[in-house]
C-alpha positions as CSV (number, residue, x, y, z in Angstrom):
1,X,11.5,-5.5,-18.3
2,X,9.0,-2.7,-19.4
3,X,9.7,0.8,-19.2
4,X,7.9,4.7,-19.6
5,X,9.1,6.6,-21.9
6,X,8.2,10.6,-20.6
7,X,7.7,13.4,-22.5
8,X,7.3,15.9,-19.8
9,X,6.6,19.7,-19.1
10,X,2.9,19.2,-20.4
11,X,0.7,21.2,-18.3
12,X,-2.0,18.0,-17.7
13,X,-6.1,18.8,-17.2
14,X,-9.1,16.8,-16.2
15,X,-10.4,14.5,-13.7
16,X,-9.2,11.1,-12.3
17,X,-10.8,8.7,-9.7
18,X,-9.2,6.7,-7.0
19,X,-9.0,3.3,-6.9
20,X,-9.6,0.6,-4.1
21,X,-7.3,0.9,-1.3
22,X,-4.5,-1.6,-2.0
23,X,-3.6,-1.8,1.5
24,X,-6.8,-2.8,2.7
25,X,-7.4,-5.5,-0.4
26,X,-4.4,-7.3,0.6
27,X,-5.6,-8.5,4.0
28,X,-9.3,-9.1,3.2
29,X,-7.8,-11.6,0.5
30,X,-5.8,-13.7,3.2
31,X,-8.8,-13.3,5.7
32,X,-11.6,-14.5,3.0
33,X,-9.5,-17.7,3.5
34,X,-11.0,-17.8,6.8
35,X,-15.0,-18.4,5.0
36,X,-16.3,-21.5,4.0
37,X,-18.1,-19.9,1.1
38,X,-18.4,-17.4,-1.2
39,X,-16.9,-13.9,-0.3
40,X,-17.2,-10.7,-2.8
41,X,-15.5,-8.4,-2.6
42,X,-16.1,-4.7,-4.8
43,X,-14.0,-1.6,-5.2
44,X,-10.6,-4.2,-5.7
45,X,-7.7,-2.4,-7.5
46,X,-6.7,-4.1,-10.2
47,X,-2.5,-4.1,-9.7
48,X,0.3,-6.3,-9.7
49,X,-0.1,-6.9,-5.7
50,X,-3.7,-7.7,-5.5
51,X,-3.1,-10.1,-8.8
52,X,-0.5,-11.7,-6.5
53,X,-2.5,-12.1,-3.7
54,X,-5.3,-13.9,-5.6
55,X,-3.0,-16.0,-7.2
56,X,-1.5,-17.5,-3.7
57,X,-5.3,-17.8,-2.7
58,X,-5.9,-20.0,-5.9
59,X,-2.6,-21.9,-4.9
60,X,-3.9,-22.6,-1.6
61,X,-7.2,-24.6,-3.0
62,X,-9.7,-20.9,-3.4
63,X,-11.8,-20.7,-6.3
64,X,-11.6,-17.3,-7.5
65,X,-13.2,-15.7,-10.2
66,X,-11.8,-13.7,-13.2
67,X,-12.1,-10.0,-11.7
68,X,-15.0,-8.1,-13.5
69,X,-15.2,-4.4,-13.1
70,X,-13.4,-4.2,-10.0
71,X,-15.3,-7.0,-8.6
72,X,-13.8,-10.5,-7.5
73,X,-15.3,-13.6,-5.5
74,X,-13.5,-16.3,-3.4
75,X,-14.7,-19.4,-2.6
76,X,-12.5,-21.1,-0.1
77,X,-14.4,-24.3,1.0
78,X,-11.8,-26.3,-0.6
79,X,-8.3,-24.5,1.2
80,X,-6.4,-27.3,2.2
81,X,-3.0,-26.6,1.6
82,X,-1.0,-25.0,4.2
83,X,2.1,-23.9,2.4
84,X,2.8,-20.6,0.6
85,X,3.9,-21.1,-3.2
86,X,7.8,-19.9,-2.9
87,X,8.2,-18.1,-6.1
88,X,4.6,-16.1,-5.5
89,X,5.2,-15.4,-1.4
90,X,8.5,-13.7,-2.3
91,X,7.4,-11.5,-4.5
92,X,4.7,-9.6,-2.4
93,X,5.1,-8.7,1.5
94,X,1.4,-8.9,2.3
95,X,2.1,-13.0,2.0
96,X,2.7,-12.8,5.4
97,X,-0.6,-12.2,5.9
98,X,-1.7,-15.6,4.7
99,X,0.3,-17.0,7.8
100,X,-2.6,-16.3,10.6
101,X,-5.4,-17.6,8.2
102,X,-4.0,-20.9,7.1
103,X,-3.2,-21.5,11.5
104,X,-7.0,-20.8,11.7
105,X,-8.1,-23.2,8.7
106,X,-5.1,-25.5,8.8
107,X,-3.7,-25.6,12.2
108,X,-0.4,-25.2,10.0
109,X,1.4,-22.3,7.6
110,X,4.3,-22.8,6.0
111,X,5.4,-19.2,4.8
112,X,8.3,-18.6,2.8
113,X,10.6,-15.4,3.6
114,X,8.1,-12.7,1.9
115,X,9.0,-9.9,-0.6
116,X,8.1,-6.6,-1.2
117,X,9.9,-3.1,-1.9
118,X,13.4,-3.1,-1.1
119,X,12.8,0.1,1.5
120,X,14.9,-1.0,4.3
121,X,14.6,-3.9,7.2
122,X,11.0,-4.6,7.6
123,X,11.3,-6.5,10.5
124,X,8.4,-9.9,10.8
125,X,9.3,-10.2,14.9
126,X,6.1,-8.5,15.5
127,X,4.2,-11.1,13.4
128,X,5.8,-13.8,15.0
129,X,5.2,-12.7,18.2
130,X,1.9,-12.0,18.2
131,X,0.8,-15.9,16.9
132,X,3.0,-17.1,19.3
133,X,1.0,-15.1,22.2
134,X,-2.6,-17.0,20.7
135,X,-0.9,-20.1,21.0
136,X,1.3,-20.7,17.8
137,X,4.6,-22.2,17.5
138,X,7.4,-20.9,15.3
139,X,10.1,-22.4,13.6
140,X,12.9,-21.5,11.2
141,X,15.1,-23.4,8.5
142,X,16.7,-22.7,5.5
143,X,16.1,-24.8,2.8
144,X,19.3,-26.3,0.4
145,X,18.4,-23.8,-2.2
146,X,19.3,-20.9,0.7
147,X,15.6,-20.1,0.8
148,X,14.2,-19.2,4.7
149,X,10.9,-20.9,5.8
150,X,8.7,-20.2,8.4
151,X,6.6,-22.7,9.8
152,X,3.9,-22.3,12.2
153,X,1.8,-24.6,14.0
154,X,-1.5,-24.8,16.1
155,X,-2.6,-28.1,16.7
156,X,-5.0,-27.6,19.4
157,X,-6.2,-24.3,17.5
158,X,-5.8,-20.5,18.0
159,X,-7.0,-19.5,21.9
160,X,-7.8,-15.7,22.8
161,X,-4.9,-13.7,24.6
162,X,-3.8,-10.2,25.5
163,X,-1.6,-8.8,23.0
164,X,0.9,-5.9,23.5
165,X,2.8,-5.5,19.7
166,X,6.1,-4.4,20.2
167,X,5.5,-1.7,17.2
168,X,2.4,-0.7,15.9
169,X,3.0,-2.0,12.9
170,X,-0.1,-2.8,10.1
171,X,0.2,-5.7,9.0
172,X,1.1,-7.5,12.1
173,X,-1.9,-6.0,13.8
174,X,-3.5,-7.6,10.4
175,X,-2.1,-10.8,11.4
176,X,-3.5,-10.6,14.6
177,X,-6.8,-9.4,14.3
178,X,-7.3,-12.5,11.3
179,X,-5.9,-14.6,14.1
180,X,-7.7,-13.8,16.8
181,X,-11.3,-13.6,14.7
182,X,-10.6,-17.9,14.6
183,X,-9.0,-17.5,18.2
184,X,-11.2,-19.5,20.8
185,X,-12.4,-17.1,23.7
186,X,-11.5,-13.3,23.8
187,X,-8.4,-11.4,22.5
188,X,-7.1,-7.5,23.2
189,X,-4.7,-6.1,21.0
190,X,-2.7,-3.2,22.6
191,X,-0.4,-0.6,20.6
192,X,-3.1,-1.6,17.2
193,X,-1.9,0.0,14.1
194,X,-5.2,1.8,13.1
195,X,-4.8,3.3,9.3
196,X,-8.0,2.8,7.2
197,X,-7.3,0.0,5.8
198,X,-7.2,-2.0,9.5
199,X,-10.4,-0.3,10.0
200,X,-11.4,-1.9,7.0
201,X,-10.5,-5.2,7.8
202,X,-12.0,-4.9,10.7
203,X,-15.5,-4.2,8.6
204,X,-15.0,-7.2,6.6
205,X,-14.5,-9.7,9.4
206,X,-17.4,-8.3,11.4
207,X,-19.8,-8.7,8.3
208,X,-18.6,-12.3,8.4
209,X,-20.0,-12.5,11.8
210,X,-16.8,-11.6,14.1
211,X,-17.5,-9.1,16.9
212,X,-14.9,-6.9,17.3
213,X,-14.7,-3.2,19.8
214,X,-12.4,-0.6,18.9
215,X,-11.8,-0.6,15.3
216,X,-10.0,2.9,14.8
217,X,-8.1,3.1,18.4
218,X,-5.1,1.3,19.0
219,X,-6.9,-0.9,21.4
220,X,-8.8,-3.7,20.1
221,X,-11.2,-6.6,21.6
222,X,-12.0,-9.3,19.4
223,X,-14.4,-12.4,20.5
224,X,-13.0,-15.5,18.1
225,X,-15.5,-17.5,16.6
226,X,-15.4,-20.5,14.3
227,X,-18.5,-19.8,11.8
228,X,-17.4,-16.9,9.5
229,X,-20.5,-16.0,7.1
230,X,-20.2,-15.4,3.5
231,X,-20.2,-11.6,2.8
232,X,-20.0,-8.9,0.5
233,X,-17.9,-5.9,0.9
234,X,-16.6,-2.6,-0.6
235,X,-13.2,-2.0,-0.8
236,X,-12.1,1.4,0.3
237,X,-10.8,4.5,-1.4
238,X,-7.0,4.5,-1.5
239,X,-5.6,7.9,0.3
240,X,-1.9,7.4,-0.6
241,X,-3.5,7.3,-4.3
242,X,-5.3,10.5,-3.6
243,X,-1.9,12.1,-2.1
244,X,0.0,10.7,-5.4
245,X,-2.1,12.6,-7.5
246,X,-2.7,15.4,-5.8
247,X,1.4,15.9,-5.6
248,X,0.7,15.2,-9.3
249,X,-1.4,18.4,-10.3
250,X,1.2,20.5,-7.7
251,X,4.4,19.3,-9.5
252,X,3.0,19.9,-12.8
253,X,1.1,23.1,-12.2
254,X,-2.1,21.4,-13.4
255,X,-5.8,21.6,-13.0
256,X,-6.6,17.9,-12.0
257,X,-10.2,16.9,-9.8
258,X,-9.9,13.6,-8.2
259,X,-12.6,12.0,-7.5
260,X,-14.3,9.0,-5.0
261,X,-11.7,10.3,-2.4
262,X,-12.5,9.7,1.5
263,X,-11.7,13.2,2.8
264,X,-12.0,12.5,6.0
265,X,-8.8,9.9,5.5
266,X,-7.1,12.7,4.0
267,X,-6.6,15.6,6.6
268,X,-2.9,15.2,7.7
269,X,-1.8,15.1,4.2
270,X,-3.7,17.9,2.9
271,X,-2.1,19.6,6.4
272,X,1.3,19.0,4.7
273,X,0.7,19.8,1.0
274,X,-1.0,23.0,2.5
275,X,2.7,23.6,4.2
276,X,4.1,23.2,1.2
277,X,2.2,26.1,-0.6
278,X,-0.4,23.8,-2.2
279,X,-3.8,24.5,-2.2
280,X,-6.7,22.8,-2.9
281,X,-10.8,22.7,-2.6
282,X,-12.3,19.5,-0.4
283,X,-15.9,18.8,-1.3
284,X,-16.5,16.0,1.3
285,X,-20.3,15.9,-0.5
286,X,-19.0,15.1,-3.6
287,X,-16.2,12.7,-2.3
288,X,-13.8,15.2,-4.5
289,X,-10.4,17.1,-4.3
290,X,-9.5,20.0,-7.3
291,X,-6.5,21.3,-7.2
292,X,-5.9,24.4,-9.4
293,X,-3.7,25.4,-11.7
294,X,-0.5,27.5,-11.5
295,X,-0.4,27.9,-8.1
296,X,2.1,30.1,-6.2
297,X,3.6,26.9,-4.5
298,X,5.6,29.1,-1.3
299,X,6.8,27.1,1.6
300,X,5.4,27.9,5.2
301,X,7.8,28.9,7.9
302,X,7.1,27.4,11.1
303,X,6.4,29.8,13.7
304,X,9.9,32.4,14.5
305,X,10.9,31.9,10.7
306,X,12.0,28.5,11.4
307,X,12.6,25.8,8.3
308,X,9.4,23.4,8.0
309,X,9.9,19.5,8.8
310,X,7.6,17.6,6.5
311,X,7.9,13.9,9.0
312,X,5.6,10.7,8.8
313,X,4.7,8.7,11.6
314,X,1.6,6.6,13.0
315,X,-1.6,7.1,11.7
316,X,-3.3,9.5,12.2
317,X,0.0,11.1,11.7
318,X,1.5,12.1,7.7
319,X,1.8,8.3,6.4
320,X,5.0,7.3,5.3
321,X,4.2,6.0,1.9
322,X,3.8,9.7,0.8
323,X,7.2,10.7,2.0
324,X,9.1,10.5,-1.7
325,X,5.6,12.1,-3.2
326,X,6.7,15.2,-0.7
327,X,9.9,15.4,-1.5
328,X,9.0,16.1,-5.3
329,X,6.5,18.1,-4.6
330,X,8.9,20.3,-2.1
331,X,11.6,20.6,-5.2
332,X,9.1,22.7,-7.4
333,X,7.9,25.2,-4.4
334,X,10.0,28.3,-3.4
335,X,11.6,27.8,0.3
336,X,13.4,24.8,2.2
337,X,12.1,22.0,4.2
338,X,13.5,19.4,6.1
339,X,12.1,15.6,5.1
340,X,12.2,13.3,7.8
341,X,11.3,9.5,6.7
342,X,11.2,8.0,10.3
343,X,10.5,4.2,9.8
344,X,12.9,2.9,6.7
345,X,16.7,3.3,6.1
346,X,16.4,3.5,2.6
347,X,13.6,5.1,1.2
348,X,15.2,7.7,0.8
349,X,17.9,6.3,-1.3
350,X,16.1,7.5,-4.5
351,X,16.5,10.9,-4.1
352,X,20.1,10.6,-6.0
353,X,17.7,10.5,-9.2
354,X,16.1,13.0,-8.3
355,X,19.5,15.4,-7.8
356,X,20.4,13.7,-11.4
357,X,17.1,15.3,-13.0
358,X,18.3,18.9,-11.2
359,X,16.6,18.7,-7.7
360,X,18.6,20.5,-5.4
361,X,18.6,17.8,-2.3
362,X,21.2,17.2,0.5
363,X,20.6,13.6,1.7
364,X,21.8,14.3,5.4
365,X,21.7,10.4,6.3
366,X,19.7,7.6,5.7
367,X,16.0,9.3,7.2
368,X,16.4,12.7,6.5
369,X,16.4,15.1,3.5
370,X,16.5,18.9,3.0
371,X,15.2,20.2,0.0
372,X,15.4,24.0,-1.8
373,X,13.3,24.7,-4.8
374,X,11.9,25.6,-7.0
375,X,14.5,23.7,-9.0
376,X,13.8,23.0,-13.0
377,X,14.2,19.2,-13.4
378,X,15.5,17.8,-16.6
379,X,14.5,14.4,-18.7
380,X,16.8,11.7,-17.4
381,X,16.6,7.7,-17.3
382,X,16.2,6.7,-14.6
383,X,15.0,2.9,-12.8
384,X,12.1,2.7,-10.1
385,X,13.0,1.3,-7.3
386,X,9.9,0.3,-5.4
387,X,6.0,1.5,-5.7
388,X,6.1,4.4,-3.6
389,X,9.7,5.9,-5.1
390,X,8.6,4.7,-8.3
391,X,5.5,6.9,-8.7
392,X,7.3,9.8,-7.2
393,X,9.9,9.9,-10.0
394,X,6.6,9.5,-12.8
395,X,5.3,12.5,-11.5
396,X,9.0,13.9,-11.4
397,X,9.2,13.0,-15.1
398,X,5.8,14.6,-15.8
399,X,7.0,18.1,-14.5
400,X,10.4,17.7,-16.4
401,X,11.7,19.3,-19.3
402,X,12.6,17.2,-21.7
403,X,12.0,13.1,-22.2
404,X,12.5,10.6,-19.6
405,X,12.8,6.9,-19.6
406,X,11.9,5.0,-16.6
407,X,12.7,1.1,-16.0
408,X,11.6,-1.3,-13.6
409,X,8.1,0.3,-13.9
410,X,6.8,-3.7,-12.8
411,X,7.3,-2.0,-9.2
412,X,4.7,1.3,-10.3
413,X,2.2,-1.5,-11.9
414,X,2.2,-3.2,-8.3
415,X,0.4,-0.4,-6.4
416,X,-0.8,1.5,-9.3
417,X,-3.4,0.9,-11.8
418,X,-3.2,1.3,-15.6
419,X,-1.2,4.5,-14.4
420,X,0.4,5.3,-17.9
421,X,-3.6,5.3,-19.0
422,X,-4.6,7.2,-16.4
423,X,-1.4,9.5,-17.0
424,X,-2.1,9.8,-20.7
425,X,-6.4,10.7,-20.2
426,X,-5.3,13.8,-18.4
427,X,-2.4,14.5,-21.3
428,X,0.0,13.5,-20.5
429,X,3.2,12.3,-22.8
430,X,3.9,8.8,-21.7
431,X,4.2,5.2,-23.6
432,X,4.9,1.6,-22.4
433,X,7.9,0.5,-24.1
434,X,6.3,-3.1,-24.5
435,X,3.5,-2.8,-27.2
436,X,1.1,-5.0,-25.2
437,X,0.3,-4.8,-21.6
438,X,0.8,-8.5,-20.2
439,X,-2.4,-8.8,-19.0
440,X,-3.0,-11.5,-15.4
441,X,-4.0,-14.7,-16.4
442,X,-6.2,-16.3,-14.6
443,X,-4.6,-19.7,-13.0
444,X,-7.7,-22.0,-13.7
445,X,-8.7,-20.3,-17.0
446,X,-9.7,-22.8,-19.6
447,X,-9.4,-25.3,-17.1
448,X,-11.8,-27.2,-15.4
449,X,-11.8,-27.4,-11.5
């Protein structure tokens, strides 16, 4: 297992773009299943999630090509198979997303229980739910190794429905929007999820030719069809990245530009890091965000003198994957604020590393968090325990005195790219224990297909 070693308290300088949005890879991947030819796709991050992803593609009968400056193409004429890989769906959550492409190929998906970061229940009811509504059935059995397998079926095929979800959840409204694109006849999806990256998904399956109304509300109407046209599409910019760094150059008190940034994606957490005392200069023009250096990071009141609430919810709302990015942001500005992580039990479990390093945090119960700083953190080791977490406490170790050693850093690699390169091109002090990065090896290289 690799680690960072952090030498922090290095005031960092310079300019860093944003990758692809990994959230919005992760479906077009599973829906490029849908094509019977060849499907490019640019701007693709090149991380541990999206490597999984193409590998359970390849798995499946895809030909995919060695990734080439952020460029990749699938070719899935020859998908047959209709089972998920175990050891590959478990580790990634977005292998769920597989499940309403292979019914529309296959007629049959048999999904494995997926993975991902260990945040809390992430409930797949929704999922489930929905593919049942276009005309799936689901089973459930637990293999002799313990393993649980899902196993969906539609013999006759996909047909159009309404659809209420049950939460507006994103990647079941994935599932359902890649379901009801091969659905036969018309499909509405009420209580959508709409984030960016649906919206993007939304782009890709209407270059391939599926006409879809409402792509941004939480109402959708998708006519099904059963010719999907080989396409090209863009990737788009990821905002949690955007809102990682950003907390980056705050935490630090550093002069950092980021660059090819959507800033019309970015306006609720701007909002928030602008409660927090953190200013910054939005050239929508330039796709750019500069955030200066040594700021005076002071806390907003709320209106009366009352303690601010920094709270995620539903997009267009503060997104939740920037909730541990807040809280060490909030533990280097003067005041107290009140974190409220409404959607998983234990995100905020990794604050206790945080209070180790000298963050002065009261975890009031499992969603909520009040934080007084400034507090001066200290080098400590510490382990990552998922992406999100994980990046909060490299940023945490970049504003620390002192050296830092971080483990489990496989769960940073998944949602981040080359981030210790990235880290270290704007000075920082950070190594990879390992001395060579295990690069993704492509599963058909030197092979002949």
């Amino acid at each position: 297992m690799s680690s960072f070693v952090v030498n922090g308290g290095m005031q960092l300088s310079g300019t860093v773009p944003v990758s692809g949005n990994k959230n919005e890879a992760l479906p077009i991947i599973a829906a490029s299943i849908l094509c019977h030819g060849t499907v490019q796709l640019d701007n693709m991050p090149d991380i541990g999630d999206v490597r999984s992803m193409l590998t359970i593609a390849s798995a499946l009968g895809a030909t995919v090509s060695v990734m080439k400056n952020h460029t990749v193409s699938i070719n899935a004429a020859l998908v047959s198979t209709s089972t998920l890989p175990l050891e590959l769906s478990s580790a990634i959550r977005g292998s769920i997303l597989f499940a309403s492409a292979l019914l529309v190929r296959t007629g049959n998906a048999g999904i494995p229980q997926p993975g991902g970061d260990t945040i809390g229940r992430r409930r797949l009811d929704t999922h489930f739910l929905v593919l049942r509504a276009l005309g799936a059935t689901v089973s459930v059995k637990r293999t002799k190794t313990g393993s649980v397998v899902y196993t969906l079926q539609a013999k006759r095929g996909l047909r159009g429905a309404e659809v209420h979800l049950d939460e507006a959840s994103v990647t079941a409204t994935e599932n359902a929007i890649i379901a009801a694109a091969g659905a036969k006849g018309r499909t509405t999806i009420t209580n959508a999820a709409s984030e960016p990256h649906v919206q993007g998904l939304c782009r890709f399956l209407k270059s391939m030719g599926v006409m879809i109304d409402g792509a941004g509300s939480n109402v959708l109407t998708i006519n099904g069809t059963n010719r999907f046209s080989p396409t090209r599409h863009t990737i788009g910019s990821d905002y949690i990245e955007a809102g990682s760094f950003i907390g980056l150059a705050a935490a630090t008190h550093s002069p950092i530009t980021i660059t090819n940034v959507d800033i019309q994606d970015m306006r609720m957490i701007l909002f928030q890091f602008e409660r927090l005392g953190v200013h910054v200069d939005a050239d929508p023009a330039r796709k750019s965000i500069s955030v200066p250096k040594r700021q005076n990071m002071i806390m907003k009141r709320d209106f009366f003198g009352a303690i601010p609430k920094i709270e995620d919810n539903i997009w267009p709302a503060f997104p939740a994957d920037l909730i541990s990015i807040m809280i060490v942001v909030a533990s280097q500005a003067k005041g107290m604020c009140l974190v409220h992580e409404k959607m998983f039990e234990s995100r905020l479990f990794f604050v206790d590393k945080l209070i180790a390093m000298g963050a002065q945090i009261v975890l009031c119960d499992p969603h909520r968090a009040v934080i007084a700083g400034p507090s001066t953190l200290v080098g400590a080791t510490i382990n990552s325990p998922d992406i999100r977490a994980g990046m909060a406490l490299l940023i945490a170790a970049c504003a620390a005195r002192g050296t830092s050693r971080i483990h489990n850093i496989e769960q940073i690699d998944r949602g981040y790219e080359k981030i210790d390169d990235r880290l270290l091109k704007l000075g920082a002090g950070i190594s990879r224990s390992t001395e060579r990065r295990k690069n993704w090896v492509h599963p058909f290289e030197g092979k002949k297909i």
